[in-house]
FIZALUM-861329 format. One line per field, with one value per residue (C-alpha): residue number from 1; residue in three letters; x, y, z. Coordinates in nm, 3 decimals, decimal comma. Layout:
BEGIN
seq: (NUM  ...) .
type: (ALA  ...) .
X: (X  ...) .
Y: (Y  ...) .
Z: (Z  ...) .
//
This chain:
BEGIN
seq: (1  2  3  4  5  6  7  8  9  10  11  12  13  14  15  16  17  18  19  20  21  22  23  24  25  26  27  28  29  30  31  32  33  34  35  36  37  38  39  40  41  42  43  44  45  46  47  48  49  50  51  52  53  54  55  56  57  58  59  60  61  62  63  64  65  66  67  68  69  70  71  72  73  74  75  76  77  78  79  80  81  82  83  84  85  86  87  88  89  90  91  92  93  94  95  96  97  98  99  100  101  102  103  104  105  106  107  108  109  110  111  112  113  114  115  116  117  118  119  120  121  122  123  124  125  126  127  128  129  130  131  132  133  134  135  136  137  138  139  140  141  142  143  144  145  146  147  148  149  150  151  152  153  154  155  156  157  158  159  160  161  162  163  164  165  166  167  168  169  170  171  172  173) .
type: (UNK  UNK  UNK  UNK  UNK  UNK  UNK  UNK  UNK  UNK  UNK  UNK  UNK  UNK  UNK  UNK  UNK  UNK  UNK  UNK  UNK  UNK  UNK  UNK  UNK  UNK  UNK  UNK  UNK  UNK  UNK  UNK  UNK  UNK  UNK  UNK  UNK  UNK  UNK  UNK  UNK  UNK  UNK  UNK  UNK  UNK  UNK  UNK  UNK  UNK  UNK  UNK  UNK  UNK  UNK  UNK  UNK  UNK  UNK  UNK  UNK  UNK  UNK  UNK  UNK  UNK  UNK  UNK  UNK  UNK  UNK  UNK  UNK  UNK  UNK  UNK  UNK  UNK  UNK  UNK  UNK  UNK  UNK  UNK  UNK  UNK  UNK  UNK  UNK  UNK  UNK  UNK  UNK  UNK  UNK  UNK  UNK  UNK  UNK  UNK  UNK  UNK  UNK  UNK  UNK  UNK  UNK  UNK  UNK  UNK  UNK  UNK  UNK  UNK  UNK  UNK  UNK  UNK  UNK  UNK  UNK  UNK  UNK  UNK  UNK  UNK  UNK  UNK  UNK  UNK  UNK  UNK  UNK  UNK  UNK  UNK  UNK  UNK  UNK  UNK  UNK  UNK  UNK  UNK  UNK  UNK  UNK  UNK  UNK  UNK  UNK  UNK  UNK  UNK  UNK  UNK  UNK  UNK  UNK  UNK  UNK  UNK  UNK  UNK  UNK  UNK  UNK  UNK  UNK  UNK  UNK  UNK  UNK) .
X: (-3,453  -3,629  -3,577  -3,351  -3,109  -3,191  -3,088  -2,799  -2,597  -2,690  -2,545  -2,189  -2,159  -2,134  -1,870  -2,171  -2,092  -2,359  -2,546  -2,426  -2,530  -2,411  -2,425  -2,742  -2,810  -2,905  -3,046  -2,907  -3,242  -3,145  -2,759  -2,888  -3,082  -2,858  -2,536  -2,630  -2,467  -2,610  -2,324  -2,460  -2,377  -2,038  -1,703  -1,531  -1,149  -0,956  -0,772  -0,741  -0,925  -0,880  -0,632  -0,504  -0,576  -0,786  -0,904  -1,183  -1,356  -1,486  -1,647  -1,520  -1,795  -1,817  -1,914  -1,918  -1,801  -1,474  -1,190  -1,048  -1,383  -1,546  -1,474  -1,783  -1,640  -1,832  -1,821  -1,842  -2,234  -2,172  -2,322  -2,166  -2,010  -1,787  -1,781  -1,439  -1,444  -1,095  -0,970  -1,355  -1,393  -1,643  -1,562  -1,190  -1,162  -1,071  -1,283  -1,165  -1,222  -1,546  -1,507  -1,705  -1,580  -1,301  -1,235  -1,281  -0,938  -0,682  -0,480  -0,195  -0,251  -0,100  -0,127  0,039  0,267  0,363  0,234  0,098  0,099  -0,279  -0,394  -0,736  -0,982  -1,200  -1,552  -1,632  -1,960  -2,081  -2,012  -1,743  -1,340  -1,181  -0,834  -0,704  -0,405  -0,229  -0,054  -0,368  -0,655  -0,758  -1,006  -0,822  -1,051  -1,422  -1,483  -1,846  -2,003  -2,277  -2,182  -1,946  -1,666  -1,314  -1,179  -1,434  -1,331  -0,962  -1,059  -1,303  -1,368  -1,024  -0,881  -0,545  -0,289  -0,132  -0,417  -0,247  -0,404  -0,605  -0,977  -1,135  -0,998  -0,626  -0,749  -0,906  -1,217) .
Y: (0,172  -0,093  -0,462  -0,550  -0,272  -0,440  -0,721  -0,658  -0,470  -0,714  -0,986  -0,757  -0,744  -1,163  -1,083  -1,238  -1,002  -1,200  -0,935  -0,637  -0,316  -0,033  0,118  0,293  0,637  0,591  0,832  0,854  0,617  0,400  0,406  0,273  -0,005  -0,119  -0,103  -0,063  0,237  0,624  0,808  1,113  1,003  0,760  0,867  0,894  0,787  1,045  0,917  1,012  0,913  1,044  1,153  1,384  1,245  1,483  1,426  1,172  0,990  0,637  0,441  0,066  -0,189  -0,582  -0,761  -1,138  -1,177  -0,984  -1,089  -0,766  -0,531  -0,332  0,062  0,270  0,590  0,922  1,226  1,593  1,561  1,232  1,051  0,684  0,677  0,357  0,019  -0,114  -0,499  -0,618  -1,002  -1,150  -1,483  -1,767  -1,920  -1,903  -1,992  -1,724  -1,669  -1,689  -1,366  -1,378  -1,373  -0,993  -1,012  -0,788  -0,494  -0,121  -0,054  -0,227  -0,026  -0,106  -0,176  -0,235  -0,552  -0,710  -0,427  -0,503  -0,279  -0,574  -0,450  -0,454  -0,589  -0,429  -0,484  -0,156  -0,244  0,139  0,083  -0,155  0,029  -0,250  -0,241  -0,582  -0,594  -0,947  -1,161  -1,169  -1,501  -1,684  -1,525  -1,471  -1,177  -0,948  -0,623  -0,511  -0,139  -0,102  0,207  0,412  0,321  0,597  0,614  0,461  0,816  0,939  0,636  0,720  1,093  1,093  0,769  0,489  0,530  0,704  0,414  0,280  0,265  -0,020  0,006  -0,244  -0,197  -0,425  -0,663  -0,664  -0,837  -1,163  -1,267) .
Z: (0,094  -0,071  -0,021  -0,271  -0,154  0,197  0,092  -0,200  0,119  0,367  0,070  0,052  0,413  0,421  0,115  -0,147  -0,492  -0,670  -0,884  -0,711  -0,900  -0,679  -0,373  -0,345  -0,161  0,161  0,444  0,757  0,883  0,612  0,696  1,052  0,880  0,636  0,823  1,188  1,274  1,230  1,069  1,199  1,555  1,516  1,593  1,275  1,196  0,958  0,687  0,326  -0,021  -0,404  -0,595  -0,496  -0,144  0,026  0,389  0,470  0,734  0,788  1,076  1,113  1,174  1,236  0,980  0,916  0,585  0,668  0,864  0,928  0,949  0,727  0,688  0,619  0,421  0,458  0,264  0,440  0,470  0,647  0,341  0,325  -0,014  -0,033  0,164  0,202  0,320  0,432  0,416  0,294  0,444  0,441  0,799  0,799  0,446  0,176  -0,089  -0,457  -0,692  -0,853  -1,226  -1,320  -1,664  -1,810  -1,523  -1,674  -1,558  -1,340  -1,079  -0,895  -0,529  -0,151  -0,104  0,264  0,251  -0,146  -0,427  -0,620  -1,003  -1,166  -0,811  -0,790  -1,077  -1,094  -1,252  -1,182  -1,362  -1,121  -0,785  -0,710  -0,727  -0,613  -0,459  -0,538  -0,459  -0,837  -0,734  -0,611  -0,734  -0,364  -0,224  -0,048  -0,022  -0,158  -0,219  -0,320  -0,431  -0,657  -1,036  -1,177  -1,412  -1,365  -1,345  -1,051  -0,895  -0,849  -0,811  -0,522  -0,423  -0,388  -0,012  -0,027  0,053  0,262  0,511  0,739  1,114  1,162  1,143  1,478  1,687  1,598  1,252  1,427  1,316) .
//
């Protein structure tokens, strides 16, 4: 992994989306670097992503920029594939969307137990889909992930909701 991959997934795990241009492919050596964690060796949760939702597994880790954890999802070769940040924080402040420009497509989402309508903004191109508060414009959840197209997205890559146990901690920071 070079060091702007170092350093663009060290930036996403402290919830910083400046100039993120996908999740690159990492090795399991560089899985331990990036994230801290060899998902060769973690125990894995089961849950489901896709559509159709097929089964999955992620590991949760700590991270700073997240409130609620971060969820590192796997795919069978124990690959990470897709980053999903819950409740991004600076401190214990919220942090506004970041303005990406027009989204490639907007799904509906779970949002706090509501299905918010057009709540996650899917810039598929960029590796990043952005689950956001329609009300207040406030981050809810980061998925990052390799660049692909709006339709791979929701095929193989968006978690299969509602995913509602929480991920460390009980939720507190």
């Amino acid at each position: 992994m070079s060091a702007p991959q170092l350093d663009a997934v060290h930036r996403l795990l402290h919830a910083d989306l400046a100039g993120w241009a996908g999740l690159p492919a990492l090795s399991p050596d560089e899985s331990i670097a990036a994230f801290g964690v060899d998902p060769r060796r973690a125990p894995v949760n089961r849950d489901a992503r896709g559509d159709p939702p097929a089964p999955g597994g992620w590991i949760a880790i700590a991270a700073s920029g997240y409130a609620r954890g971060v969820r590192l999802w796997l795919d069978d070769d124990r690959r990470i594939v897709l980053v999903h940040g819950v409740w991004p924080r600076r401190g214990a402040e919220p942090i506004p969307a970041p303005d990406l420009g027009p989204a490639d497509e907007l799904l509906d989402a779970e949002l706090g137990g509501l299905v918010q309508r057009h709540g996650e903004r899917v810039h598929a191109t960029r590796g990043l889909a952005l689950r956001v508060a329609p009300a207040t414009g406030e981050l809810l959840e980061v998925l990052a992930f390799a660049p692909t197209s709006p339709e791979d997205y929701r095929a193989r890559l968006r978690p299969a909701l509602p995913v509602d146990e929480p991920l460390l901690n009980g939720g507190r920071p």
